[in-house]
Backbone atoms as SQL, in Angstrom:
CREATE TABLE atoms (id INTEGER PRIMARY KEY, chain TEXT, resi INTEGER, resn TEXT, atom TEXT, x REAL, y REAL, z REAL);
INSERT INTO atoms VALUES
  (1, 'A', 1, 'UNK', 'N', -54.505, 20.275, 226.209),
  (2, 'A', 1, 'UNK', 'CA', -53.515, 19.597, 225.417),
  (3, 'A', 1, 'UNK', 'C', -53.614, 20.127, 223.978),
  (4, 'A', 2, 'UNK', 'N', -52.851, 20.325, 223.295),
  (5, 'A', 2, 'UNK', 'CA', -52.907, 21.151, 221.757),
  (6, 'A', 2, 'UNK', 'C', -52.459, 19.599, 221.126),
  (7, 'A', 3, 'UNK', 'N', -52.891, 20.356, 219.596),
  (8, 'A', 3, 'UNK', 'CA', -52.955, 19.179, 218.615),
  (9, 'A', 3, 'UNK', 'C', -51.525, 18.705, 218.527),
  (10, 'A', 4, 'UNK', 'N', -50.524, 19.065, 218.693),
  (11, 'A', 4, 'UNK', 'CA', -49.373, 18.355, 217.881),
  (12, 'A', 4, 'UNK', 'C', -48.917, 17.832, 219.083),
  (13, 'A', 5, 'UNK', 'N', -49.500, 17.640, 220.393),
  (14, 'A', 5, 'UNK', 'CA', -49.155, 16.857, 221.526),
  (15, 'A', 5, 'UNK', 'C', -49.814, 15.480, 221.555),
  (16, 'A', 6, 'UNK', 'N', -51.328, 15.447, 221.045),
  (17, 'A', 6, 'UNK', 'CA', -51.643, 14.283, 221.290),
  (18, 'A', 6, 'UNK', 'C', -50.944, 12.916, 220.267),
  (19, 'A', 7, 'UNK', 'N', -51.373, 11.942, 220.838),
  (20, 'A', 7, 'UNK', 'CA', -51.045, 10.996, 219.427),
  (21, 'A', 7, 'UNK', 'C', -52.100, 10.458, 218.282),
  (22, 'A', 8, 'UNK', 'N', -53.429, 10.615, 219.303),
  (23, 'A', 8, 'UNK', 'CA', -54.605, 10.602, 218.261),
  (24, 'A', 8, 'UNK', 'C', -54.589, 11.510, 217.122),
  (25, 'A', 9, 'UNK', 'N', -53.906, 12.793, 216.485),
  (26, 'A', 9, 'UNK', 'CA', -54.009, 13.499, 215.606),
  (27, 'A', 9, 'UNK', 'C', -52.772, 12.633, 214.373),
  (28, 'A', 10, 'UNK', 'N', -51.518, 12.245, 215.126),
  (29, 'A', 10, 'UNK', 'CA', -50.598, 11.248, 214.282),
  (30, 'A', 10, 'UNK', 'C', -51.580, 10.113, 213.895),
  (31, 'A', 11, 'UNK', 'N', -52.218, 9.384, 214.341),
  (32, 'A', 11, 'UNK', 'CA', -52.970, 8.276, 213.665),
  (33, 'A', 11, 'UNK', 'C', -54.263, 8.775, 212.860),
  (34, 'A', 12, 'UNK', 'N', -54.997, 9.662, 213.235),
  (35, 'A', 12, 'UNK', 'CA', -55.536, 10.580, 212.194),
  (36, 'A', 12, 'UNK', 'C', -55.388, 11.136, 211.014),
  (37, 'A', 13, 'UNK', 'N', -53.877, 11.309, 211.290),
  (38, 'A', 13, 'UNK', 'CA', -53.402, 11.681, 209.961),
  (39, 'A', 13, 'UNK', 'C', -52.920, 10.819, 208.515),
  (40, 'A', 14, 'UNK', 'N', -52.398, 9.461, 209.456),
  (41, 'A', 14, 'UNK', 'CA', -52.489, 8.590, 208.816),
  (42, 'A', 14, 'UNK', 'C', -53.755, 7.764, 207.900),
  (43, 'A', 15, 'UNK', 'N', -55.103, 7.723, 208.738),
  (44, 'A', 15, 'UNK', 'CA', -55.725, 7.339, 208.573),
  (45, 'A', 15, 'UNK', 'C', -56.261, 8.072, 206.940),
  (46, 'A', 16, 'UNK', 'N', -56.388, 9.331, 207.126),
  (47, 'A', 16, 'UNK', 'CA', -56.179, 10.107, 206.088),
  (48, 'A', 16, 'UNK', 'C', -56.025, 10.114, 204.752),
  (49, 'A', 17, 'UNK', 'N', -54.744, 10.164, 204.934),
  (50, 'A', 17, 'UNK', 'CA', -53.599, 10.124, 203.983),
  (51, 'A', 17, 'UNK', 'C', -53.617, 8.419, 203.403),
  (52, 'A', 18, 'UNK', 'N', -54.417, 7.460, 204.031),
  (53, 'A', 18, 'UNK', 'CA', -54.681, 5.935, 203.510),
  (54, 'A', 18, 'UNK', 'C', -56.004, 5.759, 202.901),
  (55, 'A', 19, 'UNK', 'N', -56.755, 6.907, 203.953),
  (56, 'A', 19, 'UNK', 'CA', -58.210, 6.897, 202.858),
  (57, 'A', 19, 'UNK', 'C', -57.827, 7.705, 200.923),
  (58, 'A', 20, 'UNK', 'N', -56.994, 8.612, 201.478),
  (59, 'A', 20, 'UNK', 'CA', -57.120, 9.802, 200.460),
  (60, 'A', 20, 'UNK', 'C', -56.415, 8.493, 198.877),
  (61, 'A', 21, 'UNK', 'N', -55.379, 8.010, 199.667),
  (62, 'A', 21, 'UNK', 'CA', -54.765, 7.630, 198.600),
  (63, 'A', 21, 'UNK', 'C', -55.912, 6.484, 198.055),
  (64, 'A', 22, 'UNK', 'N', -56.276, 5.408, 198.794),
  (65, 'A', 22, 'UNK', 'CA', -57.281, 4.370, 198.287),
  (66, 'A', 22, 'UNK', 'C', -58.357, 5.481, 197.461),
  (67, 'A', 23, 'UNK', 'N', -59.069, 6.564, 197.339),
  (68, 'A', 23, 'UNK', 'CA', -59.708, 7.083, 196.341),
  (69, 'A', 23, 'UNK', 'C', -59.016, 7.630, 195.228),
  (70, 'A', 24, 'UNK', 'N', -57.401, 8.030, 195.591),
  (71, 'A', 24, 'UNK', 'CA', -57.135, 8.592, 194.143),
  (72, 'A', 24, 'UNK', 'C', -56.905, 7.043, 192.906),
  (73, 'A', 25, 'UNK', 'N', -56.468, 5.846, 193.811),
  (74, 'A', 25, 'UNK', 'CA', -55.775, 4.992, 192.995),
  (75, 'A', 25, 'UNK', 'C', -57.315, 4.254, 192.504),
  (76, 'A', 26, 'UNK', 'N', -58.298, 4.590, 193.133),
  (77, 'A', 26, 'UNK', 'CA', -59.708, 3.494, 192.960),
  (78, 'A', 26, 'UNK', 'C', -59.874, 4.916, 191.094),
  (79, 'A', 27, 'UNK', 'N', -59.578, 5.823, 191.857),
  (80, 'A', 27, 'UNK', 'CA', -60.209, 6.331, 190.032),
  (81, 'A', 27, 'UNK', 'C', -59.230, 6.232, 188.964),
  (82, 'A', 28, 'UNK', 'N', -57.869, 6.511, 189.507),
  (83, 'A', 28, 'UNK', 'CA', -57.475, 6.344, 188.458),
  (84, 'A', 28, 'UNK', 'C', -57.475, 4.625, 187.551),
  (85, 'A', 29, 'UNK', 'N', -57.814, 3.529, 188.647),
  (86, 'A', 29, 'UNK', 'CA', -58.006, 2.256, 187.702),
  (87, 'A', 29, 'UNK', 'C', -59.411, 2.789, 187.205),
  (88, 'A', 30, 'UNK', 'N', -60.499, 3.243, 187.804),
  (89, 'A', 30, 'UNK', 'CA', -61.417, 3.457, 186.707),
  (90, 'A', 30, 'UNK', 'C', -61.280, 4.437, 185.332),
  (91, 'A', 31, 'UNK', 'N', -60.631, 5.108, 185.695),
  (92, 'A', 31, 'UNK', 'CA', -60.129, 6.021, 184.311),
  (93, 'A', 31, 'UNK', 'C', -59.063, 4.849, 183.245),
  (94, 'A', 32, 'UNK', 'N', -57.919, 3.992, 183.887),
  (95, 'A', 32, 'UNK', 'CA', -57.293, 3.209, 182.754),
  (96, 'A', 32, 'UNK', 'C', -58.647, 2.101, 182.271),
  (97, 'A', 33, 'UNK', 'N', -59.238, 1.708, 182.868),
  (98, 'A', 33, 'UNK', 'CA', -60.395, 0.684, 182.624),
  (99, 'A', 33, 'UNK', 'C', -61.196, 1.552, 181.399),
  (100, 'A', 34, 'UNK', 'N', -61.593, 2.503, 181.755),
  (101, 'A', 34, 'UNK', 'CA', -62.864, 3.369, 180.509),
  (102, 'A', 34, 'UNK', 'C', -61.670, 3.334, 179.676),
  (103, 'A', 35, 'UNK', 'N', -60.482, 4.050, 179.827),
  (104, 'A', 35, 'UNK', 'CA', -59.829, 3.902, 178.285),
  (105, 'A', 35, 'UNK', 'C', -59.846, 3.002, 177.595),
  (106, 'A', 36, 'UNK', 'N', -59.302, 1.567, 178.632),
  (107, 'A', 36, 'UNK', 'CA', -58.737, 0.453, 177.941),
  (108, 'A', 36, 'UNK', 'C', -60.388, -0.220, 177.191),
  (109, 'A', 37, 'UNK', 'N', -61.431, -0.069, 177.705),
  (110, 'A', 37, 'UNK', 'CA', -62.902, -0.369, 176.903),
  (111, 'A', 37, 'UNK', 'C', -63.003, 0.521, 175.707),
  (112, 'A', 38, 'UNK', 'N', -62.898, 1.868, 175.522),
  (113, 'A', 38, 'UNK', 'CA', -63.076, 2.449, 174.757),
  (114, 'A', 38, 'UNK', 'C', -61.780, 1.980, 173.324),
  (115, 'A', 39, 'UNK', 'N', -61.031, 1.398, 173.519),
  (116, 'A', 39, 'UNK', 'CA', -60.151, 0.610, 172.476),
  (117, 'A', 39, 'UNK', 'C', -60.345, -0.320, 172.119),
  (118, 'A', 40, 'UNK', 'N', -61.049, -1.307, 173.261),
  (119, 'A', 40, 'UNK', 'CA', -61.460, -2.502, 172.829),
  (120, 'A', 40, 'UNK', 'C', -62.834, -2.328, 172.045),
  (121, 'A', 41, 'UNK', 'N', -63.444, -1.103, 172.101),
  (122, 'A', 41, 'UNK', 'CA', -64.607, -1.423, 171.879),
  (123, 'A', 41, 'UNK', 'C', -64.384, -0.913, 169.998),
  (124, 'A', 42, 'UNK', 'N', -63.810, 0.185, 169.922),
  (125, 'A', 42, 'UNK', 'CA', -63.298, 0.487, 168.643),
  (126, 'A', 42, 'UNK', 'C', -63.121, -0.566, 167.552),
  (127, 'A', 43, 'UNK', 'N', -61.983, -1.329, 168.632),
  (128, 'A', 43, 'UNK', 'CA', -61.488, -2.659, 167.613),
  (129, 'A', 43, 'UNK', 'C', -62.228, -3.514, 167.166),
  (130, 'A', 44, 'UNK', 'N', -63.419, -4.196, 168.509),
  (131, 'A', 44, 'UNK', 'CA', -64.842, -4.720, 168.397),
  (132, 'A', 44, 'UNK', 'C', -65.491, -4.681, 166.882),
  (133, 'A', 45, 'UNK', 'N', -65.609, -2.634, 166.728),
  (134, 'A', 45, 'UNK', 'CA', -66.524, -2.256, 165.826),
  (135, 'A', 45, 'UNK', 'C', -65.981, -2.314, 164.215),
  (136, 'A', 46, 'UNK', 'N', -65.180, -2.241, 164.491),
  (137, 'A', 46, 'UNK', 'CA', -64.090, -2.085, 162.753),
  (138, 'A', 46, 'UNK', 'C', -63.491, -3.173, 162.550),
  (139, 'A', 47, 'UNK', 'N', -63.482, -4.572, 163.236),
  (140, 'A', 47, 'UNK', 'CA', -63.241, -5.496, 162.618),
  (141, 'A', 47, 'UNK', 'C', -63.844, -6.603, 161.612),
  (142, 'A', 48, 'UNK', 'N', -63.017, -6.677, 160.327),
  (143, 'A', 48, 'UNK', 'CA', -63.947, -7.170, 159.565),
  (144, 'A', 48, 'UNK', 'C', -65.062, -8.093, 159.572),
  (145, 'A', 49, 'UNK', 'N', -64.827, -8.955, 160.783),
  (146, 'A', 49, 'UNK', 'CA', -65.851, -10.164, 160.993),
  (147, 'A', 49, 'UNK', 'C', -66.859, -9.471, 162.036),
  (148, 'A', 50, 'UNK', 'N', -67.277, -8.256, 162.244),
  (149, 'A', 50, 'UNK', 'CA', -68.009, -7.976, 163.248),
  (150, 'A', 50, 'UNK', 'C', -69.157, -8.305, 162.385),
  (151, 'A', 51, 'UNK', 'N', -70.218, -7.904, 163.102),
  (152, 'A', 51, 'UNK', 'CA', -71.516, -7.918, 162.484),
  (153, 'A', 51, 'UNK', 'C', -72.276, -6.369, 161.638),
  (154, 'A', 52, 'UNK', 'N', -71.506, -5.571, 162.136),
  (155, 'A', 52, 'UNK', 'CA', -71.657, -3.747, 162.206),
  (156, 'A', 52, 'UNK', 'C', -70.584, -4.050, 160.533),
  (157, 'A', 53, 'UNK', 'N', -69.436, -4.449, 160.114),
  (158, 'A', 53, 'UNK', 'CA', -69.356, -4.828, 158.598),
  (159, 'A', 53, 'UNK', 'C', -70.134, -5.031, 157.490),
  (160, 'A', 54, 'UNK', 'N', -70.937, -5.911, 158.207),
  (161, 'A', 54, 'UNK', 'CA', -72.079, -6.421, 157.273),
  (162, 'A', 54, 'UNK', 'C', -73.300, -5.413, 157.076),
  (163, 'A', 55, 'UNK', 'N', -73.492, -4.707, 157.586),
  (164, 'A', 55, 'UNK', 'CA', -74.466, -3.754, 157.319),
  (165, 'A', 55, 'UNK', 'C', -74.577, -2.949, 155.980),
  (166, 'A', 56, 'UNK', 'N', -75.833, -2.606, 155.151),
  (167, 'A', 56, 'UNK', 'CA', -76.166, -2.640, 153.836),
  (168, 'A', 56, 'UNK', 'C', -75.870, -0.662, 154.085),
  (169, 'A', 57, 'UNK', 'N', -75.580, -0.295, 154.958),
  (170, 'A', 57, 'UNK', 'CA', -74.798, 1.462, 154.894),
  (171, 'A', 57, 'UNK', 'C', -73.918, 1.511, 153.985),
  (172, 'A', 58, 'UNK', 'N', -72.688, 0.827, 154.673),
  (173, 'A', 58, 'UNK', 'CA', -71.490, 0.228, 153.782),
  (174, 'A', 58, 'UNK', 'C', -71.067, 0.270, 152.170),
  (175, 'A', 59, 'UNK', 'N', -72.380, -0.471, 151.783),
  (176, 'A', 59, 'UNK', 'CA', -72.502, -0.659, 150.047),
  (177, 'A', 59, 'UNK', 'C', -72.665, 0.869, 149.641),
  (178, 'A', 60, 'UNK', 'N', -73.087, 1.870, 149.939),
  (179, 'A', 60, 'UNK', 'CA', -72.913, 3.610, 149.691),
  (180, 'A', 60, 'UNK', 'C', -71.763, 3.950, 149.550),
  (181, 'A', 61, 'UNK', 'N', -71.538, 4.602, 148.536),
  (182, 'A', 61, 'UNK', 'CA', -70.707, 5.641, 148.130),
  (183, 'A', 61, 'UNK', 'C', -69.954, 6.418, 149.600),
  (184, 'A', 62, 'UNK', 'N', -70.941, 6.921, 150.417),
  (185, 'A', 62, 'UNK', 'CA', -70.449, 7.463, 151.742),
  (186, 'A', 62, 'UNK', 'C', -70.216, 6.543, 153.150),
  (187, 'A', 63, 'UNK', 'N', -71.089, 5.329, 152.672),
  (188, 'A', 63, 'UNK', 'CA', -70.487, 4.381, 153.614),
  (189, 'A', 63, 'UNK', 'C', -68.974, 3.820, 153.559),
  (190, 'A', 64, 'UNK', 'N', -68.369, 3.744, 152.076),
  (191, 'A', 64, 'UNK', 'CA', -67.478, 3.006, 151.674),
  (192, 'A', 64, 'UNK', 'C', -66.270, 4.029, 152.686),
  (193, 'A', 65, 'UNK', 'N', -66.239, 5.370, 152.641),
  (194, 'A', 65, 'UNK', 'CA', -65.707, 6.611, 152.650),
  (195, 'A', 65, 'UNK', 'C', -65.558, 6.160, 154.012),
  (196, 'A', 66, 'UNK', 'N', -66.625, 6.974, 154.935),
  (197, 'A', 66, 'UNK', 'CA', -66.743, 6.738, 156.278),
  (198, 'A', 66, 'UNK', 'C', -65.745, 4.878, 156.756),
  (199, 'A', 67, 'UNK', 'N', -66.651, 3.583, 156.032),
  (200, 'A', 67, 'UNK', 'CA', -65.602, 2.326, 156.830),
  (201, 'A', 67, 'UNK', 'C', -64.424, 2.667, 156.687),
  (202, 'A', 68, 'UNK', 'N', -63.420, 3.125, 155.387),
  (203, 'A', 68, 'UNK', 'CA', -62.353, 3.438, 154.823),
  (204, 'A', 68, 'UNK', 'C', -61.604, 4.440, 156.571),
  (205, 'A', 69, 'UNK', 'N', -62.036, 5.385, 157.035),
  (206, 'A', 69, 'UNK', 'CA', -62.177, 6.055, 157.665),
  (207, 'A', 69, 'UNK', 'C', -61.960, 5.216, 158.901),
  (208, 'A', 70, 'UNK', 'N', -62.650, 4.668, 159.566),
  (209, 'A', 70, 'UNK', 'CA', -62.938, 3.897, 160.576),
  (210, 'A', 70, 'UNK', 'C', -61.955, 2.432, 160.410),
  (211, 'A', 71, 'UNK', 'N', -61.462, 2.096, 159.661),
  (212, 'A', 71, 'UNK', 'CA', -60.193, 0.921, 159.317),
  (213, 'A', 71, 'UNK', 'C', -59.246, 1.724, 160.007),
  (214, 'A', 72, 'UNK', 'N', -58.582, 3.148, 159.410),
  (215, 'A', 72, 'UNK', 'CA', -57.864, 3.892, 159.834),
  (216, 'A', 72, 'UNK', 'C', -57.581, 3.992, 161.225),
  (217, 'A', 73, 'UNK', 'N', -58.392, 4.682, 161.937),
  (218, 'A', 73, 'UNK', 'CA', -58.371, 4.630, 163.497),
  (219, 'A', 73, 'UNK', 'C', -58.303, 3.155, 163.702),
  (220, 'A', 74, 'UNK', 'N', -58.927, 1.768, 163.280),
  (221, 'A', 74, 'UNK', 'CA', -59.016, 0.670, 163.962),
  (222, 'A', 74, 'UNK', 'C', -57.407, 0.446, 163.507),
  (223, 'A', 75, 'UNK', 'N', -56.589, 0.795, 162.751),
  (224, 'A', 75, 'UNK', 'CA', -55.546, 0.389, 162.606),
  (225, 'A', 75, 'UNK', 'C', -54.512, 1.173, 163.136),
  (226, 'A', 76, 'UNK', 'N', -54.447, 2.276, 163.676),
  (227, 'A', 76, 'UNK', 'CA', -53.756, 3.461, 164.892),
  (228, 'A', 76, 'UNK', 'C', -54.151, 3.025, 166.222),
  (229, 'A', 77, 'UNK', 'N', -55.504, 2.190, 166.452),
  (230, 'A', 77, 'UNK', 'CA', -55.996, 1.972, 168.017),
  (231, 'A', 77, 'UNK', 'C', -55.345, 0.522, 168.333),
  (232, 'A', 78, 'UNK', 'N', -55.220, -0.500, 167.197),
  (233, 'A', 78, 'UNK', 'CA', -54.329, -1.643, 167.234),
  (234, 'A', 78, 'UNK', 'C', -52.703, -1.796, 167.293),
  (235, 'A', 79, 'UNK', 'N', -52.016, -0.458, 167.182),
  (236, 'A', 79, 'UNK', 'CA', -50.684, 0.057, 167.117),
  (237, 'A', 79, 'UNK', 'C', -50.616, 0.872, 168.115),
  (238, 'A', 80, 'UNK', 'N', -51.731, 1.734, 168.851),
  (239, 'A', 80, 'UNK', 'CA', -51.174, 2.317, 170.346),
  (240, 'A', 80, 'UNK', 'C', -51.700, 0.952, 171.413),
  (241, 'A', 81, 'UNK', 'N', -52.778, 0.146, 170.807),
  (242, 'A', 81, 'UNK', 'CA', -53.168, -0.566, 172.485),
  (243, 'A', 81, 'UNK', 'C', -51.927, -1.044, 173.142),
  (244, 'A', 82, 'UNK', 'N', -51.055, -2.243, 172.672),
  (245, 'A', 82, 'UNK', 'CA', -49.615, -2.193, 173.155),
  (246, 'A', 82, 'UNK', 'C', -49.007, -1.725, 173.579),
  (247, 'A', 83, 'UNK', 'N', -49.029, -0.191, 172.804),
  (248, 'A', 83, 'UNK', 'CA', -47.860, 0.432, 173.420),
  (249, 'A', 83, 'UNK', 'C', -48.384, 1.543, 174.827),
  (250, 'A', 84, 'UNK', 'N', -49.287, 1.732, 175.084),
  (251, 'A', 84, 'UNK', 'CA', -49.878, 2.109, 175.942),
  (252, 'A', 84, 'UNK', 'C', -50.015, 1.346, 177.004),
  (253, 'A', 85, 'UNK', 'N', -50.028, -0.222, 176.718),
  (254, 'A', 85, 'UNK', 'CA', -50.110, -1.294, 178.069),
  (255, 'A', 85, 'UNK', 'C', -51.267, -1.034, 178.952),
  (256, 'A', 86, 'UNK', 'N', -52.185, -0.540, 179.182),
  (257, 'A', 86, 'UNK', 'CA', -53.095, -0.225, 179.943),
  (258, 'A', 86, 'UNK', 'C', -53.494, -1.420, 180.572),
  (259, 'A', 87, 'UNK', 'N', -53.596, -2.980, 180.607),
  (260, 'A', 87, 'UNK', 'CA', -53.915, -3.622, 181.194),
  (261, 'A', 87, 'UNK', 'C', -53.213, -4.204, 182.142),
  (262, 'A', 88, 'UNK', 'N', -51.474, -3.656, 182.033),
  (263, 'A', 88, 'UNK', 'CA', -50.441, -4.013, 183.215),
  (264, 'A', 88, 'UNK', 'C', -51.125, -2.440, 183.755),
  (265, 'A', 89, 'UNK', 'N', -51.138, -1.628, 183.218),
  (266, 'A', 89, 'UNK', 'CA', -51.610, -0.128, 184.533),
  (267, 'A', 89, 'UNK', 'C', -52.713, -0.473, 185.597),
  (268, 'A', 90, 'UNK', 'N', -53.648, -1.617, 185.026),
  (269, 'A', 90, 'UNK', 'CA', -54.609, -1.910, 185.555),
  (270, 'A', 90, 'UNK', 'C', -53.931, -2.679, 187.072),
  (271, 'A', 91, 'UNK', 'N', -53.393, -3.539, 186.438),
  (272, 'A', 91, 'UNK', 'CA', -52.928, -4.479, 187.395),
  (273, 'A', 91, 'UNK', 'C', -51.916, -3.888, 188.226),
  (274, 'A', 92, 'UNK', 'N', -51.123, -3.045, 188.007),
  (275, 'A', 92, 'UNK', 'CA', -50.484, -1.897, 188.941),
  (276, 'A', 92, 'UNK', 'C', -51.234, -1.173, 189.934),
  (277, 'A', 93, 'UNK', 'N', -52.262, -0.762, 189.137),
  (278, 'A', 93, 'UNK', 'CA', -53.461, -0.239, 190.433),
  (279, 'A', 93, 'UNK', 'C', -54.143, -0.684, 191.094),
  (280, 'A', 94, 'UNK', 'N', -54.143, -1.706, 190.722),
  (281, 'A', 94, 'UNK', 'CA', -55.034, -2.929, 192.159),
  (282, 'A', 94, 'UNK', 'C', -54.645, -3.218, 192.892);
């Protein structure tokens, strides 16, 4: 009997093609997940009430420079998180 006669190779193929997809969609929620942490965690760090604010670096001449710096991105990472939506992508991929 050759392969494209039986029917075990049609359900094989399926089987497949259901595994293949359950691994591409399992990484890509882990890939929107690491993004969507890596924004939250940004925002975490550069917000004024964190605890990483208060640190005596800061009071430097090059600390002032560098937070100045780091407001910046926290204020570009608070204007793409929205618009990026990553936590409906999440919920799309589950």
């Amino acid at each position: 009997m050759a392969r494209e006669d039986s029917p075990v190779w049609d359900v094989y193929d399926l089987y497949r093609s259901a595994r293949l997809n359950a691994k591409y969609y399992s990484a890509l929620l882990h890939q929107t997940e690491k993004r969507n942490f890596i924004l939250e965690f940004i925002l975490l760090l550069t917000a004024p009430s964190s605890a990483v604010a208060g640190l005596w670096f800061w009071d430097s001449l090059i600390g002032q420079e560098i937070w100045k710096y780091m407001g910046i991105v926290a204020a570009i990472t608070a204007v793409l998180k929205p618009m990026l939506s990553l936590p409906k992508k999440m919920k799309v991929s589950a």
